[in-house]
C-alpha positions as CSV (number, residue, x, y, z in Angstrom):
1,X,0.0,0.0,0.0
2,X,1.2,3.4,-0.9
3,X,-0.1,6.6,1.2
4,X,-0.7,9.6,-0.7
5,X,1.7,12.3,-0.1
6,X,2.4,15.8,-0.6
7,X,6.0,16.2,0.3
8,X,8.8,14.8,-1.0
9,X,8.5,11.6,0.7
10,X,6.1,9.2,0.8
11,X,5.0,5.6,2.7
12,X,4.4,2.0,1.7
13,X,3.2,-0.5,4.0
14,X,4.3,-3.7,3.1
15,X,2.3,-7.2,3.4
16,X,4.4,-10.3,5.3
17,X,5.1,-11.3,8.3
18,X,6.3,-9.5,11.5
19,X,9.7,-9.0,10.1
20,X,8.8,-8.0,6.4
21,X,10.1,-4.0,6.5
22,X,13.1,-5.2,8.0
23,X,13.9,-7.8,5.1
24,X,13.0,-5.8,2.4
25,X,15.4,-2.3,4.0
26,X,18.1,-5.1,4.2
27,X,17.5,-6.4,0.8
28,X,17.3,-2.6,-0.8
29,X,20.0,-1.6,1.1
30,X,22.2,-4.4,-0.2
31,X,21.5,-2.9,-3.8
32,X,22.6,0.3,-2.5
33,X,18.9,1.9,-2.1
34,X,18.3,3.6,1.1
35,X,14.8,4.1,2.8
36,X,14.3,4.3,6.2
37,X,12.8,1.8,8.1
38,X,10.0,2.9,10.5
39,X,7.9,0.0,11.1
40,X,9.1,-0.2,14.9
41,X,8.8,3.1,15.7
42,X,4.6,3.2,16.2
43,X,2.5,0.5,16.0
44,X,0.2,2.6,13.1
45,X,3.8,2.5,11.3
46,X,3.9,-1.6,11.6
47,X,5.2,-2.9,8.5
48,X,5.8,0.9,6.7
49,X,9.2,2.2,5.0
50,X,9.4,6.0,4.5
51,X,10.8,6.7,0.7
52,X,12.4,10.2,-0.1
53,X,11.4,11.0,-3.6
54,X,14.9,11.3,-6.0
55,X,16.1,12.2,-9.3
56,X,13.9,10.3,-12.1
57,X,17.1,8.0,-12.3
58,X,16.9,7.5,-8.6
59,X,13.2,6.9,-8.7
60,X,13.6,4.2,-11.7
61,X,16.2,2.4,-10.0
62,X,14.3,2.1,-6.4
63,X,11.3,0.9,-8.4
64,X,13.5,-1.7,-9.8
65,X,14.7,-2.9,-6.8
66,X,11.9,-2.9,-5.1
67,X,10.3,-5.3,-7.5
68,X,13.2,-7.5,-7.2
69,X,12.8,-7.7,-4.0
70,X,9.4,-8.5,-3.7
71,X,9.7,-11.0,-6.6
């Protein structure tokens, strides 16, 4: 799920189990995308990453990733 967002930054709550965010940061971050992880710091945030909107480059190659990861 993706929250709409009017700042440069925007949320996706992921589907899994009680460790998903944390696998899929690790897995991103391992193909040198960073998001933050905030799915421990509320429990309305529980399974959520924060992404910062890039360069249309950036953008492309988080939406890549992302999709291999989830694959």
């Amino acid at each position: 799920t993706v929250f709409p967002s009017q700042a440069n930054m925007f949320l996706i709550r992921l589907q899994g189990d009680e460790n998903v965010a944390t696998r899929v940061f690790e897995a991103l971050r391992q193909k040198h995308i960073l998001v933050k992880n905030i799915s421990k710091m509320h429990p309305v945030l529980h399974h959520c990453l924060r992404v910062t909107v890039g360069t249309s480059s950036e953008n492309d190659q988080f939406l890549s990733a992302l999709q291999e990861v989830l694959a």
